[in-house]
C-alpha positions in Angstrom: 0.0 0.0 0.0 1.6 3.2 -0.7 1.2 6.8 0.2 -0.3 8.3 -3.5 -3.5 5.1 -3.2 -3.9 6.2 -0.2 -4.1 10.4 -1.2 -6.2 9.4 -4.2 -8.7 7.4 -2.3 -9.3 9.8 0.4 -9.9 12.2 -2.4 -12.1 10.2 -4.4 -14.4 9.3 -1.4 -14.9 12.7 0.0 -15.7 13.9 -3.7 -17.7 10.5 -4.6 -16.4 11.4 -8.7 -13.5 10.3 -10.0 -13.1 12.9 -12.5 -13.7 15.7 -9.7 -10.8 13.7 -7.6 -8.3 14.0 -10.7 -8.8 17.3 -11.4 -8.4 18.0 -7.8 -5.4 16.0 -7.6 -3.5 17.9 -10.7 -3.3 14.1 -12.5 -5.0 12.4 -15.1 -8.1 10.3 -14.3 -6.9 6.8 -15.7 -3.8 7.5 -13.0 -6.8 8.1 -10.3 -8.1 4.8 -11.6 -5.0 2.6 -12.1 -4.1 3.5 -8.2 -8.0 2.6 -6.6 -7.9 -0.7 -8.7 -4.8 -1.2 -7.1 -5.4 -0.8 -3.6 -8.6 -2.7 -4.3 -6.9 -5.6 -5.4 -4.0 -5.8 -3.0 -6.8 -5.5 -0.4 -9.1 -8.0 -1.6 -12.1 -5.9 -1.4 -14.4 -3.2 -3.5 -13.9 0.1 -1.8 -16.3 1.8 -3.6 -19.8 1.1 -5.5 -19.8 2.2 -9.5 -22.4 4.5 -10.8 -21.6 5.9 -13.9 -19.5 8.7 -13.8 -20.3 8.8 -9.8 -19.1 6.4 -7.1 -20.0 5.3 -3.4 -18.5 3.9 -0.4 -18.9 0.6 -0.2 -19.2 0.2 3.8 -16.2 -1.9 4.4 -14.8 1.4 2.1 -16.3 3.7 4.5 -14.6 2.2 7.8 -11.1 1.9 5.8 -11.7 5.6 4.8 -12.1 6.9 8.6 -9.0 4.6 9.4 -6.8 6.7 6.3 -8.0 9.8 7.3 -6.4 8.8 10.7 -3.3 7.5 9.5 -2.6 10.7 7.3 -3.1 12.9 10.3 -0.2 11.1 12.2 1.5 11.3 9.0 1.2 14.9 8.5 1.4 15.3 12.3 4.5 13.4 12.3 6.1 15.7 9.2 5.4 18.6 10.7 7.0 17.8 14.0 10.5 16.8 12.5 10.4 19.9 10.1 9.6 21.9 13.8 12.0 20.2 15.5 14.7 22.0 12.8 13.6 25.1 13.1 9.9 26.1 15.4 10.4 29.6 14.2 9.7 28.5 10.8 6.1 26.3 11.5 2.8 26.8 10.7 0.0 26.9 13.2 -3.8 26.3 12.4 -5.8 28.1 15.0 -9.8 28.6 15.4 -11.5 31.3 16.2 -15.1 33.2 16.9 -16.3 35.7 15.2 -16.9 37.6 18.0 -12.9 37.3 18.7 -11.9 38.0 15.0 -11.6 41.7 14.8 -9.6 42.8 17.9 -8.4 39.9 19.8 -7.1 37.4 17.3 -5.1 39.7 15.7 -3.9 41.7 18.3 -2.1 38.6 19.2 -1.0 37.4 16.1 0.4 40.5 15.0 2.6 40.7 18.6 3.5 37.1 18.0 4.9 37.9 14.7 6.7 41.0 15.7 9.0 38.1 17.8 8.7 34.9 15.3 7.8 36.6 11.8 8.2 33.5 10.1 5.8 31.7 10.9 2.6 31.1 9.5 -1.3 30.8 10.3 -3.9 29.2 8.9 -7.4 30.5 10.0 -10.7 28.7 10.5 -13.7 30.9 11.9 -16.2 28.6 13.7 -19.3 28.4 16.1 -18.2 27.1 19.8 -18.9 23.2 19.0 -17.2 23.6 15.3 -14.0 24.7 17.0 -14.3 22.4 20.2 -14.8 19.2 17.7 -12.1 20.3 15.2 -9.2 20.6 18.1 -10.7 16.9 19.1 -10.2 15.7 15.4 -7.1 17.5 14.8 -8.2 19.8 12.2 -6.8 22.4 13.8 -4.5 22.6 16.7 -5.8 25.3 18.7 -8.6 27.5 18.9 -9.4 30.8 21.1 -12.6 30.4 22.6 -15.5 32.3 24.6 -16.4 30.9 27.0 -13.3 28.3 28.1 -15.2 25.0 28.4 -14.7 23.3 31.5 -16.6 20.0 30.4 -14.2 18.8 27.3 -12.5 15.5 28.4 -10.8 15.8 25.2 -9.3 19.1 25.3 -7.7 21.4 28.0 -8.2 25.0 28.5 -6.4 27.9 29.5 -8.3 31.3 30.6 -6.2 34.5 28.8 -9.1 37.2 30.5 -12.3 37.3 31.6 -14.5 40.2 29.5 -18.0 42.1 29.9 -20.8 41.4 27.8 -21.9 45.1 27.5 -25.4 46.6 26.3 -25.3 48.1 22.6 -28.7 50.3 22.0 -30.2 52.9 19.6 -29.2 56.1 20.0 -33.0 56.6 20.1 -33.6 54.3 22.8 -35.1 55.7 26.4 -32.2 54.5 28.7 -29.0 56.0 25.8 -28.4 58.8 28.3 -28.0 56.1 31.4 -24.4 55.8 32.6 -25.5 52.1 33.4 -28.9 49.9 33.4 -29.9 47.1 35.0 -31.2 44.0 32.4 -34.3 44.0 33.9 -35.2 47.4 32.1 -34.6 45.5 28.8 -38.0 43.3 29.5 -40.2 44.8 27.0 -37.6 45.6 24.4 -36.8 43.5 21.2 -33.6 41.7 21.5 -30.8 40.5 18.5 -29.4 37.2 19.2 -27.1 34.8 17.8 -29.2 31.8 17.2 -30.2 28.6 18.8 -26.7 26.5 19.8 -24.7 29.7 19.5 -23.1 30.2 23.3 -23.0 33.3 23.4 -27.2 33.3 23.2 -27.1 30.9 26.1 -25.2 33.1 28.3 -27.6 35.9 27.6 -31.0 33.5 27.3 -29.4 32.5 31.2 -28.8 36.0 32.9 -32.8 37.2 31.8 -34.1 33.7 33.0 -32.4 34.6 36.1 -34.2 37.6 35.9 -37.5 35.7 35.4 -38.2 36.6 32.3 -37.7 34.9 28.4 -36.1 38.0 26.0 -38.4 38.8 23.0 -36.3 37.9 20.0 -36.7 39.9 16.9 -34.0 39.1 14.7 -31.0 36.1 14.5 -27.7 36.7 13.2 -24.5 34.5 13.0 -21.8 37.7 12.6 -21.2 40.1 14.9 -21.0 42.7 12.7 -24.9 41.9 11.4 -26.0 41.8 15.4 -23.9 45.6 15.5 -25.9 46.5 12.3 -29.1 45.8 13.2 -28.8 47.4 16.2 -27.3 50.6 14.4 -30.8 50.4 12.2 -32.9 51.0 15.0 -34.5 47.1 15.4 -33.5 46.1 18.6 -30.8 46.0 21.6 -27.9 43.5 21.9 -26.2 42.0 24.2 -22.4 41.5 23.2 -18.9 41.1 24.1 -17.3 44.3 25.2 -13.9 43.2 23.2 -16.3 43.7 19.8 -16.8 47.5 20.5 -13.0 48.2 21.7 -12.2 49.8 18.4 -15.5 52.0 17.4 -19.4 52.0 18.2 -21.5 51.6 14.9 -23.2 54.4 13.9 -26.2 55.4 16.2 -25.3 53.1 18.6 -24.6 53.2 22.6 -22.8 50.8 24.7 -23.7 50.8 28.4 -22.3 48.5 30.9 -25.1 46.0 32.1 -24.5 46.0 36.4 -27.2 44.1 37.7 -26.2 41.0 37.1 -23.0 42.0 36.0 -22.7 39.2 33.0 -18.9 38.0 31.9 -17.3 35.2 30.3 -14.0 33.4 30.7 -12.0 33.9 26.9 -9.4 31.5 26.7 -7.3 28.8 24.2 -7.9 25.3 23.8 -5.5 22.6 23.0 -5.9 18.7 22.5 -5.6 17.0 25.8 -4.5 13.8 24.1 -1.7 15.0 22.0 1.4 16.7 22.7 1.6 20.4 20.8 4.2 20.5 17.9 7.4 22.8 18.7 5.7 26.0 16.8 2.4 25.3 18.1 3.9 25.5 22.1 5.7 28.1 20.9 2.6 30.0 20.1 0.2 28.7 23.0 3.1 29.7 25.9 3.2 33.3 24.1 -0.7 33.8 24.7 -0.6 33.1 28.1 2.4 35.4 28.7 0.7 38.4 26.2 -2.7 38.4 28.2 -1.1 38.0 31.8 1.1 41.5 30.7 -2.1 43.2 28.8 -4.3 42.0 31.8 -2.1 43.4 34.2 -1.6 47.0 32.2 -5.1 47.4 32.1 -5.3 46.8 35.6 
């Protein structure tokens, strides 16, 4: 079995077309189809099911396919460690993020890590809280920053950088925009803008008015921050958001008031694998977060 039947099988399942596969592959299709006959016949069995131009798993295909995609993760894992090893100033790092952490935190970080290690490289993956969770699990990525730090995850181990204010943004037009403060309990009979169901960030809100005893009235759903902001600046509805998405500039006829009874927070951290050791650029990168927010945390302070 070699290393290219492997490639091209991996390829050729995810696309389910062979021509697709080949194309994706830079190679010609009878090469696609000389290597999957191949590996069929030195393993005895049909890996996929013919269907004219399209194919299909066979299911004895479909458990060897989760066993490559394995295999080529401790290969590539295992690549990436020696090339490390040589030289960590020279790795690459895949890291997650929110959205609600992509404009001011992520790359506030990134661009102090590169000041001291500018050759190395990132590749980012903006996700919802279980997409980034499930991708450190499967090794998709190697890290991911994270709001709130998890504290259930068997599978991966977090690390707190701050803890942050989720902050009221309002109309300019609204009643309490000349209010130093409010307390969420004067937000009962407004119309709210909320990430939708499964985001956590609507969970931490949905919690803090339950506490409150009573359900916020949700008028609109958005997935991006900067829609939530947006909506907000049109005049249909308060928000509830993270106080690190206004640090640079409120949107236009907009407010942000600070929210003191309850006073709501969540923990911001990284997450990393807790069964796998981190790659020499990857530690690199982790130990420099925890040392950039311990200084910025105490500056602030």
């Amino acid at each position: 079995m070699e290393l290219r039947q492997i490639q091209y099988f991996i390829e050729v399942a995810r696309r389910e077309h062979v021509t697709e596969a080949a194309l994706a592959l830079h190679v010609a299709q009878s090469a696609v189809s000389r290597q999957i006959f191949n590996l069929e016949s030195e393993l005895g069995v049909d890996l996929f099911i013919r269907e004219g131009r399209n194919v299909r798993l066979t299911p004895i295909g479909r458990i060897f396919l989760k066993h490559m995609e394995q295999a080529m993760k401790v290969i590539d894992n295992a690549r990436r460690e020696v090339e490390e090893y040589l030289d960590p100033e020279q790795g690459t790092i895949r890291i997650g993020f929110p959205s609600s952490l992509a404009a001011y935190t992520l790359p506030t970080a990134i661009s102090a890590f590169r000041e001291r290690y500018p050759q190395v490289k990132f590749q980012l993956n903006q996700g919802s809280y279980r997409y980034l969770i499930d991708g450190v699990v499967k090794g998709e990525i190697d890290m991911a920053l994270l709001g709130p730090v998890p504290k259930q995850e068997k599978k991966v181990k977090g690390n707190i950088l701050f803890t942050e204010n989720i902050v009221a943004l309002l109309p300019s037009s609204h009643p309490l925009a000349d209010k130093p403060s409010l307390k969420l309990s004067q937000l009962r009979d407004d119309s709210f803008i909320l990430f939708p169901r499964g985001f956590v960030l609507r969970e931490i809100i949905m919690n803090a008015c339950q506490q409150l005893g009573f359900r916020p009235n949700v008028s609109f759903e958005g997935e991006d921050i900067d829609a939530i902001k947006g909506l907000v600046s049109a005049g249909l509805g308060v928000a509830l958001i993270p106080e690190v998405t206004l640090i640079d500039s409120l949107p236009r006829s907009t407010v942000k008031l600070p929210v003191i009874e309850p006073q709501v927070t969540r923990t911001v951290g990284v997450i990393i694998p807790s069964e796998r050791q981190l790659l020499p650029t990857e530690k690199l990168f982790y130990e420099f977060l925890r040392e950039f927010f311990t200084i910025l945390d105490r500056f602030q302070k």
